[in-house]
MARGULO-517822 format. One record per residue: residue in three letters; x, y, z of N, C-alpha, C in turn. Coordinates in steps of 0.001 Angstrom, whole numbers, plus 500000, padded with zeros to 6 digits. Last residue first. Layout:
<recs>
ALAXYZXYZXYZ...
</recs>
This chain:
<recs>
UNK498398478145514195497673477215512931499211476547512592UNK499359478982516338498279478202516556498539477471514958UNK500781481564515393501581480839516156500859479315516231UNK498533482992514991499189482432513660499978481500513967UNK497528483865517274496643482879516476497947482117515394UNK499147485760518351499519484530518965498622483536518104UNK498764488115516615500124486879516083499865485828516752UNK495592488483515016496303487981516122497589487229515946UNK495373490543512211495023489162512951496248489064513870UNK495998492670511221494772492798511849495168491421512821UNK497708492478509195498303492906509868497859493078511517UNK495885491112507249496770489985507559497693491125508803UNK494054493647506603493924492116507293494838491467507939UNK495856495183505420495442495190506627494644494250507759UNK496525493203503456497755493843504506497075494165505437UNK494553493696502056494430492463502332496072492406503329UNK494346496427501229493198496058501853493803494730502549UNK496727496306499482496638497003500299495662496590501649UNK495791494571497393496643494181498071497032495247499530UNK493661495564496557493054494783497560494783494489497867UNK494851498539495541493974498380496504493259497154496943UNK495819497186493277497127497899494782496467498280495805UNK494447496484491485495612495240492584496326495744493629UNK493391499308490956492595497907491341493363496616492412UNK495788500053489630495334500587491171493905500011491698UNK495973497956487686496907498349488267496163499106489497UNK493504498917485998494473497661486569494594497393487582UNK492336501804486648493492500675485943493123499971487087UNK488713502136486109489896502494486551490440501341486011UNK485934504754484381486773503208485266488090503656485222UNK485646506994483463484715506157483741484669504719484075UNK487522509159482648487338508000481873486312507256482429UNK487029511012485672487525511305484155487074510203483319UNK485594509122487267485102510798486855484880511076485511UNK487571507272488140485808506862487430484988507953487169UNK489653508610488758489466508148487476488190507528486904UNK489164510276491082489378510826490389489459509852488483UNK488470507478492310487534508331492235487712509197491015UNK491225506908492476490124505534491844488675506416491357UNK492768508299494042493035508430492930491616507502491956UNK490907507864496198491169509577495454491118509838493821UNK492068505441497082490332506003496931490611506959495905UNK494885506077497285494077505131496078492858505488495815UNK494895507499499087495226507552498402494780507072497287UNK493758505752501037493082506677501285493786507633500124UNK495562503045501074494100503379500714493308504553500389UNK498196504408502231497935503988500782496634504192500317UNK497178504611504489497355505673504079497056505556502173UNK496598502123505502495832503166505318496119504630504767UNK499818501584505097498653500659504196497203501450504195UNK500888503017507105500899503180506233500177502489504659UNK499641502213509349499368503051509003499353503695507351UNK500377499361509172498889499391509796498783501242509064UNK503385499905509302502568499180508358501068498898508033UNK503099500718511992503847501587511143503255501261509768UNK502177498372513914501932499790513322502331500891512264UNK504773496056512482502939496186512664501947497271512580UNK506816497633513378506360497396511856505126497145511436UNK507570497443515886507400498870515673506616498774514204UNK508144494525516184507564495155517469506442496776516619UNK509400493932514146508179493549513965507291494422514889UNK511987496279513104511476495200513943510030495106514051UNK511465497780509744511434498380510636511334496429512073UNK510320497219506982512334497098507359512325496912508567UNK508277498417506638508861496788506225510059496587506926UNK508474501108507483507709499809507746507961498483507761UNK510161501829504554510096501865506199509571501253507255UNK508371501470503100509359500648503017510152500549504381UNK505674502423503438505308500935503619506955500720503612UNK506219505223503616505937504732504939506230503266505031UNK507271505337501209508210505854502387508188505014503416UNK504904505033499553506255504280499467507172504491500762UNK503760507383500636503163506546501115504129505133501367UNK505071509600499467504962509449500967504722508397500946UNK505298509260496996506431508764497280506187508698498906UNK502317510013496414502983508341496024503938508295496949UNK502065512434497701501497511396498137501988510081497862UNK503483513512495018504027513506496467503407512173497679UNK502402513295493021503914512794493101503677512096494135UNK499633513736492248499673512322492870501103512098493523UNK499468515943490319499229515903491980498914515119492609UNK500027514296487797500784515051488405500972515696490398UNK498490511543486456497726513230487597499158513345488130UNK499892510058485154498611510290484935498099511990485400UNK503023509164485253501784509599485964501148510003485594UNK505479508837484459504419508045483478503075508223484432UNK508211509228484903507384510033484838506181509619483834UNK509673507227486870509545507189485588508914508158484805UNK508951507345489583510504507506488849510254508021487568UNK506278507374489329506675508466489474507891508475489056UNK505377504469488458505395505604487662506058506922487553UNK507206503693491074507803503410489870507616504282488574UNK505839503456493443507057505057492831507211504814491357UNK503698501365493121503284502738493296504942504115492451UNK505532499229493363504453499607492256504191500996492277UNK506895499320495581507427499296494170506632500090493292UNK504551499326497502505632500691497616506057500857495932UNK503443496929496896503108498185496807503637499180496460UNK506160495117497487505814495307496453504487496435495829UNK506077496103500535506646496564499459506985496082497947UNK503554494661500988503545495927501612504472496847500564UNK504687492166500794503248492487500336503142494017500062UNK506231491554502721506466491706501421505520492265500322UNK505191491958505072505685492870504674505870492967503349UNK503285489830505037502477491608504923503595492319504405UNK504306487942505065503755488198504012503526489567503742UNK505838488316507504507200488567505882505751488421505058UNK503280488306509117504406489818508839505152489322507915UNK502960485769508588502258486828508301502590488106508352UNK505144484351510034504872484138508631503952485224508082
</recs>
């Protein structure tokens, strides 16, 4: 139950994240690439058997983060707060790595 959360979790990220880029509604231009990597990793991830998805999803959720920071930084610079939107994509991010953190045989328990 905690992997279809994470995963789903994971790619409604992914969503969120390309979508500006499909769309060309990006803010910072030197965000493309990183977006669509990161989408890559979490959809890939998701898809991927649980065995290989745990990590893959472990990485790519840090990756996200370390993205987001950047971008969160780069906007409490410029304007002096941030969206929304990359507010919810960083605890949903954060809260994947949790739920990716915890012990399966525990979840098996509750």
């Amino acid at each position: 139950m905690l992997m279809f959360v994470a995963r789903g979790s994971s790619l409604a990220v992914a969503v969120g994240t390309v979508i500006p880029v499909i769309t060309g509604a990006m803010a910072d231009p030197a965000f493309v690439v990183p977006d669509v990597l990161l989408a890559v990793l979490l959809v890939v991830g998701a898809l991927l058997p649980d065995r290989f998805a745990r990590p893959m999803l472990r990485a790519g959720n840090l990756y996200a983060l370390g993205v987001f920071s950047v971008a969160l930084f780069g906007q409490l610079a410029a304007v002096g707060g941030a969206t929304p939107m990359l507010a919810l994509a960083m605890v949903a991010a954060g809260l994947n790595l949790v739920l990716l953190g915890l012990n399966p045989e525990a979840s098996r328990v509750l």
